[in-house]
C-alpha positions as CSV (number, residue, x, y, z in Angstrom):
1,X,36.6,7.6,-2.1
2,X,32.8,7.4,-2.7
3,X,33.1,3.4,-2.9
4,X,34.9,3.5,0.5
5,X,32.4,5.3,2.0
6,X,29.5,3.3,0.9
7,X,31.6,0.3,1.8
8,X,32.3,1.8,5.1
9,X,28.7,3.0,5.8
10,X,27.6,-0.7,4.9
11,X,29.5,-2.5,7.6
12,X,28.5,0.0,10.3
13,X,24.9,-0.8,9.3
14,X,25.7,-4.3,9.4
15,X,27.1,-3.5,13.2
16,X,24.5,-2.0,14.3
17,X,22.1,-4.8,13.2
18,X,24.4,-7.0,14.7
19,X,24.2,-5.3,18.0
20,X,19.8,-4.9,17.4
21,X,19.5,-8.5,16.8
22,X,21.8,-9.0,20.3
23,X,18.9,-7.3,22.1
24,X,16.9,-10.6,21.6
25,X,16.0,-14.2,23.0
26,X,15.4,-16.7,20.1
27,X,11.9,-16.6,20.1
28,X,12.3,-12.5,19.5
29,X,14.6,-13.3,16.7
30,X,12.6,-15.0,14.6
31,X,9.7,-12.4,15.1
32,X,11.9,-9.9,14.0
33,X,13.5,-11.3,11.5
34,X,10.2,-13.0,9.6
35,X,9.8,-11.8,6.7
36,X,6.3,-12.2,6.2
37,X,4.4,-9.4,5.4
38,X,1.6,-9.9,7.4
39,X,2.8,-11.4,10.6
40,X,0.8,-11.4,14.5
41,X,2.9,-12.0,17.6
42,X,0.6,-13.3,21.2
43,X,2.5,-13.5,24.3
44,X,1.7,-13.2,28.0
45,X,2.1,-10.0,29.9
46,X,5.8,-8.7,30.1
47,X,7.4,-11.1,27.6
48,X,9.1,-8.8,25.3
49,X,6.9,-8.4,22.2
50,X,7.0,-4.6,22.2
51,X,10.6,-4.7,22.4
52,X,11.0,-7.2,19.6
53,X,8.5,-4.7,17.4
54,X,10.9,-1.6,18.4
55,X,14.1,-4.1,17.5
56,X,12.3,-4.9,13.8
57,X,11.3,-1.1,13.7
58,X,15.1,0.2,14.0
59,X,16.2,-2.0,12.0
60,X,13.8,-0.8,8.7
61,X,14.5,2.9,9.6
62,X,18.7,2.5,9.5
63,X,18.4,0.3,6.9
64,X,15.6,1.4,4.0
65,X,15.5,4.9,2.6
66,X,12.9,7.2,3.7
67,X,11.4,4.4,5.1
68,X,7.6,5.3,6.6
69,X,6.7,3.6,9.8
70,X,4.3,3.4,11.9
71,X,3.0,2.0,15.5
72,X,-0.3,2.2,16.5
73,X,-1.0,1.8,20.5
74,X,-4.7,2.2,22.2
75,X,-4.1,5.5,23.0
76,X,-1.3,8.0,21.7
77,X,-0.3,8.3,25.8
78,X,-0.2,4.6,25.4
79,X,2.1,4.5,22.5
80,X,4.6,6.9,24.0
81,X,4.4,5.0,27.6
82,X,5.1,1.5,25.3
83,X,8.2,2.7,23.2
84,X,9.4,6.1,22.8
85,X,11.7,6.5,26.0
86,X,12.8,3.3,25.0
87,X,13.4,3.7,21.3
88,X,15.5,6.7,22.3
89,X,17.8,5.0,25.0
90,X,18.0,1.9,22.2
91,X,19.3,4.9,19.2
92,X,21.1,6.4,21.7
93,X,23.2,3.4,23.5
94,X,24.1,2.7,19.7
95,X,25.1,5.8,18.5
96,X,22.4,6.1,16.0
97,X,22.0,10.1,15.2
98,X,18.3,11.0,15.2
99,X,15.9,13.9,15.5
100,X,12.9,13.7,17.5
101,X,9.8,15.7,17.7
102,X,7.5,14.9,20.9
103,X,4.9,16.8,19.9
104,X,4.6,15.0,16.8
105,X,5.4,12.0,18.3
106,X,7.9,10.9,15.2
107,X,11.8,10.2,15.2
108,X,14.0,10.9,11.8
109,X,16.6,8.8,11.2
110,X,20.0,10.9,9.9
111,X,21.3,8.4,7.9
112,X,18.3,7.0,6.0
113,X,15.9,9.9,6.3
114,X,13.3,7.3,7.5
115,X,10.5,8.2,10.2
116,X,9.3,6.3,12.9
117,X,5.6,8.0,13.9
118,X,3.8,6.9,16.8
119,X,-0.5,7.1,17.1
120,X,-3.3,6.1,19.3
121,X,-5.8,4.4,18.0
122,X,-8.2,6.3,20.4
123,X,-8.2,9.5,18.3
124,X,-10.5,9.6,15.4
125,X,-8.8,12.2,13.7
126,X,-5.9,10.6,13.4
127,X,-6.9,7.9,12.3
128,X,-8.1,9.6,9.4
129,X,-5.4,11.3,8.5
130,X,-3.4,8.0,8.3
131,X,-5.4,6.9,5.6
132,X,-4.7,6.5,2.0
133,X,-1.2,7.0,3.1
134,X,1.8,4.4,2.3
135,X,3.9,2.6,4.4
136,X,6.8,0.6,4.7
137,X,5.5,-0.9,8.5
138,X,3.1,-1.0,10.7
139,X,2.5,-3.0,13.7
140,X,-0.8,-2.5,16.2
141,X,0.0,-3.1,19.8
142,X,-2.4,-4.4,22.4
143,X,-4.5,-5.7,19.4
144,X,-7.0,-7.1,22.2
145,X,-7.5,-4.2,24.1
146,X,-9.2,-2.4,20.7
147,X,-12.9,-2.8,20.0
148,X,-13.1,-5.6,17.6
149,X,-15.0,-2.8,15.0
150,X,-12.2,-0.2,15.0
151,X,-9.6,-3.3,14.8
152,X,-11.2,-4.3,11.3
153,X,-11.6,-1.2,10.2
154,X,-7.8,-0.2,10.8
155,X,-6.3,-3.2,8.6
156,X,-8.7,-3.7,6.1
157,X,-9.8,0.3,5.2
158,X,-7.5,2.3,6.6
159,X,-3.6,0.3,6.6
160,X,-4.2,-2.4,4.4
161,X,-4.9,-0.6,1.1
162,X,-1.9,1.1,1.0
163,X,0.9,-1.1,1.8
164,X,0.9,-2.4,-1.7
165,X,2.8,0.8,-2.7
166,X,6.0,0.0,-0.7
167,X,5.4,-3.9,-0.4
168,X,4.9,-3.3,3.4
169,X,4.4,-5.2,6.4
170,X,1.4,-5.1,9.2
171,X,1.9,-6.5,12.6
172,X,-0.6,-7.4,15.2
173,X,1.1,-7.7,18.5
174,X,-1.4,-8.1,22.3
175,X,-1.6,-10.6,25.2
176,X,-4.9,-13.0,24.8
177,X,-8.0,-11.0,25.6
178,X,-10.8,-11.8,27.6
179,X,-13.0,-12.1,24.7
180,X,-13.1,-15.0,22.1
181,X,-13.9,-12.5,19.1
182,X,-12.1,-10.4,16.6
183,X,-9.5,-10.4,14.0
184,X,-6.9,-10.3,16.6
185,X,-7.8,-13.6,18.0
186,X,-9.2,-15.4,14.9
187,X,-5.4,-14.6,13.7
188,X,-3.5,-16.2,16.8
189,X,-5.8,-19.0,18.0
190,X,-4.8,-22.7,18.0
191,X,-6.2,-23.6,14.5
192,X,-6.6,-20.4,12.9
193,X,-8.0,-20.9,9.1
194,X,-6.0,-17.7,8.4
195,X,-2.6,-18.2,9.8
196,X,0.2,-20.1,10.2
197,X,2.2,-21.2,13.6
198,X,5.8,-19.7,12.9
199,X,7.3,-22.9,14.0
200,X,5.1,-24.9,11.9
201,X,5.5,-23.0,8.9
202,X,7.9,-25.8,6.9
203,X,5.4,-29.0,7.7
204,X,3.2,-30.9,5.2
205,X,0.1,-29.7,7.0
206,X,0.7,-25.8,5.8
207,X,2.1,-26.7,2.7
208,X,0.7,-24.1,-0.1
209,X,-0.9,-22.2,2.2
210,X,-1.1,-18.5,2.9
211,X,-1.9,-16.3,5.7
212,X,-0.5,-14.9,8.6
213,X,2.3,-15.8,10.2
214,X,2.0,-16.1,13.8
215,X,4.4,-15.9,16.6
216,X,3.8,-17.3,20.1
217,X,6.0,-17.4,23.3
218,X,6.5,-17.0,27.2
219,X,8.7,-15.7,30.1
220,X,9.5,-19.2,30.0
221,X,11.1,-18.5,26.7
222,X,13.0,-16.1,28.3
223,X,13.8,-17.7,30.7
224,X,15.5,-20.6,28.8
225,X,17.9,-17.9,27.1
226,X,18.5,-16.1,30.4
227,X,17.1,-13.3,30.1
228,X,17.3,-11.6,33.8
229,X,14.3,-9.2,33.9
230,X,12.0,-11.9,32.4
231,X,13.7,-14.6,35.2
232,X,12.4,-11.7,37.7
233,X,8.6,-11.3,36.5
234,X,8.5,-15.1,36.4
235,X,9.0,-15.0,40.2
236,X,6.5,-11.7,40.4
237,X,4.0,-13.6,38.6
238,X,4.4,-16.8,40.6
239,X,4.3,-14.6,44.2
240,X,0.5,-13.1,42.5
241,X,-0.9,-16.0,41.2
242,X,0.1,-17.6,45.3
243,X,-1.6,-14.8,46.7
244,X,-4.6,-14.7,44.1
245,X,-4.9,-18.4,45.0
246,X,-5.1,-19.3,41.2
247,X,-4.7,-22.6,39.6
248,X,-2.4,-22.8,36.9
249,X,-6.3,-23.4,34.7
250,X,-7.3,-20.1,35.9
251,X,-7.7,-17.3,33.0
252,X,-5.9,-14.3,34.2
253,X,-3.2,-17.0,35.3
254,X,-3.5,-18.9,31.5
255,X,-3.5,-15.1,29.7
């Protein structure tokens, strides 16, 4: 009996990554399923990287044991605004039992006991308390929108030295920022010394080398896979860069 249960419990997890991986254009499914362990995804405003980071999120906490994870927004109100309403209609529209605590800003996964804890990046305290802690994920969202001190200072010193315990992932996930500095965007620019284009990562030029792994994509992506509310902001965003006047060399336009 406790063979067909495991059994049983397997194929239902199987299922439900079935249906998580469904939630994604090609572009999205590579992101989430790279298994790199340190990994950075840039993409325009609206494309879906949040929503791929939620998709690789479920799918640690229904499938690893006590799994600890973590996402990391500007501000905490930013965090929540970015996934938790989401993350909740995503558990609950596939019948994934959880428990969630809004003060707290974590959800506890039944079947795995794993925790999905949201932070902003804004509070000091908090970040404190996060360090010296293990974990089994984290991605930092809007990586361009953080000052490039407190950026640094969260991979290196505070995440970084503890994901050796659980052989754990960091993700840095934003839209291009206005300045040409950082960790963020010495990661995901053309030519990076310390990365590596996800869909160059097999050619001669990379061979050997480490670093991140770096993930890059439009609406036009989505478009291509028919994605309906990405065919929708396309034609938003062409109506505002017409009434903007902007040339398709224009910055805002080009981020």
């Amino acid at each position: 009996r406790h063979a067909r249960v495991k059994a049983s419990t397997r194929e239902s997890v199987a299922d439900l990554d079935r249906q998580l991986l469904e939630q994604c254009h090609p572009k999205q499914r590579d992101f989430v399923l790279d298994p790199a362990r340190r990994f950075a995804v840039l993409t325009g405003g609206r494309c879906g990287k949040t929503t791929g980071e939620l998709v690789r999120l479920v799918r640690k906490a229904i499938k690893v044991r006590n799994a600890r994870l973590l996402f990391i927004a500007k501000t905490r109100g930013q965090a929540e605004d970015l996934i938790w309403s989401r993350l909740l209609e995503l558990v609950g529209k596939l019948g994934i039992r959880v428990t969630s605590n809004v003060t707290l800003h974590r959800i506890h996964f039944e079947l795995t006991g794993a925790t999905i804890r949201l932070v902003g990046a804004d509070d000091r305290a908090a970040i404190e308390q996060l360090r010296g802690r293990p974990w089994h994920e984290v991605f930092i969202d809007e990586c361009a929108s953080h000052s490039a001190n407190l950026l640094k200072e969260l991979v290196e010193r505070v995440i970084g030295p503890r994901l050796g315990d659980y052989r754990g992932v960091l993700g840095l996930g934003g839209t291009p920022g206005p300045m040409l500095q950082g960790l963020f965007y010495e990661v995901t620019r053309n030519g990076s010394s310390i990365s590596i284009p996800w869909e160059k990562r097999a050619s001669e030029e990379y061979e050997g080398k480490t670093g991140w792994s770096v993930h890059r994509w439009s609406l036009l992506d989505g478009i291509a896979a028919g994605v309906k509310a990405m065919i929708n902001t396309w034609a938003e965003a062409q109506e505002e860069k017409k009434t903007n006047g902007w040339s398709d060399d224009h910055p805002v336009w080009r981020r």
